[in-house]
PLY file of the C-alpha trace (Angstrom):
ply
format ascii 1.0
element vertex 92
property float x
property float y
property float z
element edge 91
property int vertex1
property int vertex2
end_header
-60.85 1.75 28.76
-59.68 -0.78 26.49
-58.97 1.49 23.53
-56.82 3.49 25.67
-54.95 0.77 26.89
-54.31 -0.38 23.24
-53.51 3.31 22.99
-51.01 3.47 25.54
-49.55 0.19 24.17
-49.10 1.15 20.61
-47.52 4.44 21.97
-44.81 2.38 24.16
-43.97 -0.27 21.17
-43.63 3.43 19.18
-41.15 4.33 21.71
-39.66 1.14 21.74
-39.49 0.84 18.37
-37.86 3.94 18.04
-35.02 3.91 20.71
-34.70 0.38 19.09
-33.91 2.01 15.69
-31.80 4.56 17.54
-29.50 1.90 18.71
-29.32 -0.18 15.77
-28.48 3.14 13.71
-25.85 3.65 16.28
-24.31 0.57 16.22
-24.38 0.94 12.31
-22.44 4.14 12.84
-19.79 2.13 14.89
-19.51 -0.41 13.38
-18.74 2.13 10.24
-15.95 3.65 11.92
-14.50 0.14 13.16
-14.43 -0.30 9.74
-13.05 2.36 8.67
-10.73 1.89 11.35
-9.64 -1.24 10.05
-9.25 -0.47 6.92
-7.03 2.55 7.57
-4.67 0.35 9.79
-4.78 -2.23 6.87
-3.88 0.89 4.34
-1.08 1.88 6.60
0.30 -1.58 7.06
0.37 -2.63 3.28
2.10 1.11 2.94
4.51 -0.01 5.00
4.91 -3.47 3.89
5.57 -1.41 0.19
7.87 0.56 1.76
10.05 -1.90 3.34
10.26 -4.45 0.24
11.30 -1.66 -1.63
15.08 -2.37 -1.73
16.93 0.60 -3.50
19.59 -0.48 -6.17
23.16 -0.09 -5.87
23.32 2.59 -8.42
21.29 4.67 -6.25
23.32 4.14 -3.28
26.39 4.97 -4.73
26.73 6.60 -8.34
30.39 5.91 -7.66
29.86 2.61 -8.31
27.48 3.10 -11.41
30.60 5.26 -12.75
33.31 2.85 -11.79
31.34 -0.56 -13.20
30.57 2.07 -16.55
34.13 3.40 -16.91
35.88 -0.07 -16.74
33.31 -1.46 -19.10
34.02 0.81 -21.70
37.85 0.61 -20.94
37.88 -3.36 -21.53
35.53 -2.97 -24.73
37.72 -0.98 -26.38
40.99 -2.49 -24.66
39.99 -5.60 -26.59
38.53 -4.27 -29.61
42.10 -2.50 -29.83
43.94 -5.85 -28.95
42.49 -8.00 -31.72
42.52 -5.34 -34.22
46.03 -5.35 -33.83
46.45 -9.61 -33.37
44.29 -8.99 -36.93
46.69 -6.88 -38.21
49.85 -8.56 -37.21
48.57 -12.03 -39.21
48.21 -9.97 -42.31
0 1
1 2
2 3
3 4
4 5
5 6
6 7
7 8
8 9
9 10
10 11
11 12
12 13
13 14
14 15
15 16
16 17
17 18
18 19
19 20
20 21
21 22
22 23
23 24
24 25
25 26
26 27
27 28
28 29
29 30
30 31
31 32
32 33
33 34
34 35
35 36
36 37
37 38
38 39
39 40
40 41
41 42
42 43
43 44
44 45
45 46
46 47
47 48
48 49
49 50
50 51
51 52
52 53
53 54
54 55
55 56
56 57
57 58
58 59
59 60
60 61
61 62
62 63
63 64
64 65
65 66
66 67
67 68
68 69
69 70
70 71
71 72
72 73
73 74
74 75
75 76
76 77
77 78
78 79
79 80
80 81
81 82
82 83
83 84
84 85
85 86
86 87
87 88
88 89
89 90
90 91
C-alpha cells in the first residue's frame, strides 16, 4: 500500500515536473521571440535614425550648382593668373 502510494507520488511529481519543464521551455521560446522582437524594432529604428542623419550634399541636389561653383572657379583662376601676368609684364 505504501509503495504504491510512493508510486503514485513519484508518477505525479513526473508529471509535474514535466508540464513544469513544458512551461518554462515555453516561456523560453517567448521570451526568444520578444527578443527577437526587440531587437528587430531596435534594427529598424537605428536604420532609420541612419537614414534620416544622412543629409545629402548640395552637389547631389543640384549638379547645376557643382558646375556653376566649378566654372567660376576656374574663370577667376585664370582671370587673375592673366591679370598679374600682364601687371608683371607692364613693370618690365
Amino acid at each position: 500500500m505504501l509503495v504504491k502510494k510512493l508510486q503514485g507520488r513519484r508518477s505525479m511529481e513526473k508529471k509535474e515536473r514535466s508540464k513544469f519543464l513544458l512551461q518554462k521551455n515555453q516561456m523560453g521560446v517567448v521570451k526568444k521571440k520578444r527578443r527577437r522582437e526587440r531587437e528587430g524594432e531596435k534594427k529598424e529604428r537605428d536604420r532609420r535614425m541612419n537614414n534620416s542623419l544622412q543629409v545629402p550634399s548640395p552637389w547631389e541636389e543640384s549638379p547645376l550648382l557643382f558646375s556653376f561653383a566649378f566654372g567660376s572657379t576656374c574663370f577667376l583662376t585664370l582671370f587673375f593668373s592673366f591679370l598679374f601676368s600682364f601687371l608683371a609684364f607692364l613693370e618690365f
